[in-house]
Structures are given as structure tokens and as C-alpha cells.
N, C-alpha and C positions, 0 to 999 in steps of 0.2 A: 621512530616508535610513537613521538608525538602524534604525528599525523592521523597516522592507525587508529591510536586513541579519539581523533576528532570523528572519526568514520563511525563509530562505537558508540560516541555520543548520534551522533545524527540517526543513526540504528536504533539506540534504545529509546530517541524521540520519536522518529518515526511509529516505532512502535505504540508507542502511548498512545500517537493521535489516531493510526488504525483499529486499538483496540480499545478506545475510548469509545470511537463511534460506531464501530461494528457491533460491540457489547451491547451500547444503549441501544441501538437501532434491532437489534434481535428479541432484549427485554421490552420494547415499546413496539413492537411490531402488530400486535392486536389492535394496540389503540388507534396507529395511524391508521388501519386498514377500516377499521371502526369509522375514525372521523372521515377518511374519505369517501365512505360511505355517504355518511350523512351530508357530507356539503355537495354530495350529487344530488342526491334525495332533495335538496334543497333548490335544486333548480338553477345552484351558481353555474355561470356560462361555461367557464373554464373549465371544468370539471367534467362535463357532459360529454366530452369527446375520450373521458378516459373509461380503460373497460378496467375492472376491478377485480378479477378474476389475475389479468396481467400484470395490474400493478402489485398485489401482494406477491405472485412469484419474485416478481422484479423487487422489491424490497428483500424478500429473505436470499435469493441470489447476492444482492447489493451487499449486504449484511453482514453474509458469511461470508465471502468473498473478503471484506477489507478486515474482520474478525480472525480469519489465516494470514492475509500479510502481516498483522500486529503480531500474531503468535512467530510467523517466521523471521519477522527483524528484529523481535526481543532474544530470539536463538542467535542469532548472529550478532545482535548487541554483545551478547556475554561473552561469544566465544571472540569476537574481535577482539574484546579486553583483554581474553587470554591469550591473544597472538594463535587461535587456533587458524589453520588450512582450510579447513571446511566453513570455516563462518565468513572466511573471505571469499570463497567463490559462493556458498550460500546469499550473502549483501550482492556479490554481483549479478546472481540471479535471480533476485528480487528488483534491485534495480534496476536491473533489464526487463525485465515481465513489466513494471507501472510503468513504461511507457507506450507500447500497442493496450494497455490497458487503460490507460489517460485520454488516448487518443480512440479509442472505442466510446470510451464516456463520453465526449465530448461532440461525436460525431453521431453520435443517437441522441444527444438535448438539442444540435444541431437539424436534424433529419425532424424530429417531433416539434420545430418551432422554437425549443426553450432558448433563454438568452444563455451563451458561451461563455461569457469573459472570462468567469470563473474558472470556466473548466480551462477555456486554451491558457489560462497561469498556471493551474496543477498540471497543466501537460506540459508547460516550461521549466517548472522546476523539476519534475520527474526525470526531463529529457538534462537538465544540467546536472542532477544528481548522477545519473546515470554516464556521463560522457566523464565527471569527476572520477567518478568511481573508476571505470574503465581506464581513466590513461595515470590514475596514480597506482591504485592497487595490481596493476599488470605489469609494472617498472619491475625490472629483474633484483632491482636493491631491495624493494619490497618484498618480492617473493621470494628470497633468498632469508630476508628478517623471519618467515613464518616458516621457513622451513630450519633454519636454527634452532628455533624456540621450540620447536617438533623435537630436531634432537636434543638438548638438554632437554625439555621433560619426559624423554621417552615415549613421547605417546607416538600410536600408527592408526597412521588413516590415510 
């Protein structure tokens, strides 16, 4: 049950920091499209290769995109707490989804020039959350824990 509990934590962190940065990144999503404007308009070098048309889709894709993994790992935070069923294969299908999504990020800042390091780390720790998650929470002692706890509180799902 301990364990569970750590998975819950990491869930409802997780969640903070996707929907920390999704939120802001939605609420400031004018501005940047604003400043990126102007530091074209400016004649800065780097800048001039990007089309601006594409970058603001790609900010508000970006945005909402990690704005729903926050919303779905704060669902799964809660419901891990509660020892629900659903929020354990929900965690596992989030953290299987951020890693072809780690590795997409990382391979279009790759493909467009940008420096990686960063992203091939969020694509490390994704791929270890994910490999974590997969060989604890799929032990049959585990999923034996969430399906007790289904029957004493009655719930069906």
C-alpha cells in the first residue's frame, strides 16, 4: 500500500508541473506570439527562419496538450490514494502515452536544429517512470490490493 501511495505522489507532482506549465503557457500565449513577433520584426537571425503562423499553433497544441496530462494525472493522483482500479490503469496510460510523446518532442527540436539534452532527459525519466510503473503496478499482489479495496468499498467499475 506504501508503494501505491508513492505512485500518487509522483501523479499528483506530475501533475502540478503539467498543469503549472500548460495553464501559464495558455494564459501567456498572446504574449509570446506578440514577442515573437517582434524579435522577427527585429531582424534577430534566429528568429527569421521561424513562420509565426506555425509557431502559435504549435504553442497552443503544446499548451493544451501538457494542460490534459496535468488534468489526467491529478485524476489518477486522487483516485491512486483511494486504491481506485481506474486511476491505476489511467497512471499507466499516461505513462505510457509521455513516452512516444517525449520522444516526438525531442525529435522535432532534433529535426529543427534545437539543442536536445533537455528533452533526451524528459524522455528518460518518462521512459523510467513508465517501465516503473509497468512492472510494479501490473504484479498480480498489486492488482489483487486494488481490486479488494473495490470490494470493501463497494464500488463497480
Amino acid at each position: 500500500m506504501k508503494t501505491v501511495r508513492i505512485f500518487a505522489i509522483i501523479s499528483l507532482l506530475t501533475s502540478a508541473f503539467y498543469s503549472i506549465i500548460g495553464v501559464w503557457g495558455l494564459l501567456s500565449f498572446e504574449k509570446m506570439s506578440r514577442l515573437m513577433g517582434d524579435f522577427k520584426s527585429r531582424g534577430i537571425p534566429e528568429m527569421q527562419q521561424v513562420n509565426i503562423a506555425d509557431f502559435r499553433l504549435g504553442l497552443l497544441f503544446t499548451f493544451s496538450i501538457l494542460s490534459i496530462i496535468g488534468l489526467l494525472t491529478l485524476v489518477s493522483g486522487i483516485g491512486l490514494f483511494l486504491v481506485r482500479e481506474w486511476a491505476r490503469k489511467l497512471w499507466l496510460g499516461v505513462a505510457t502515452f509521455l513516452v512516444p510523446f517525449y520522444f516526438y518532442w525531442s525529435y522535432s527540436h532534433y529535426v529543427k536544429g534545437y539543442s536536445i539534452t533537455e528533452d533526451v532527459i524528459e524522455l528518460i525519466v518518462a521512459l523510467l517512470i513508465a517501465i516503473v510503473s509497468w512492472k510494479y503496478l501490473t504484479k498480480n499482489s498489486v492488482k489483487k490490493l486494488f481490486r479488494d479495496e473495490k470490494k470493501e468499498t463497494g464500488a463497480s467499475i
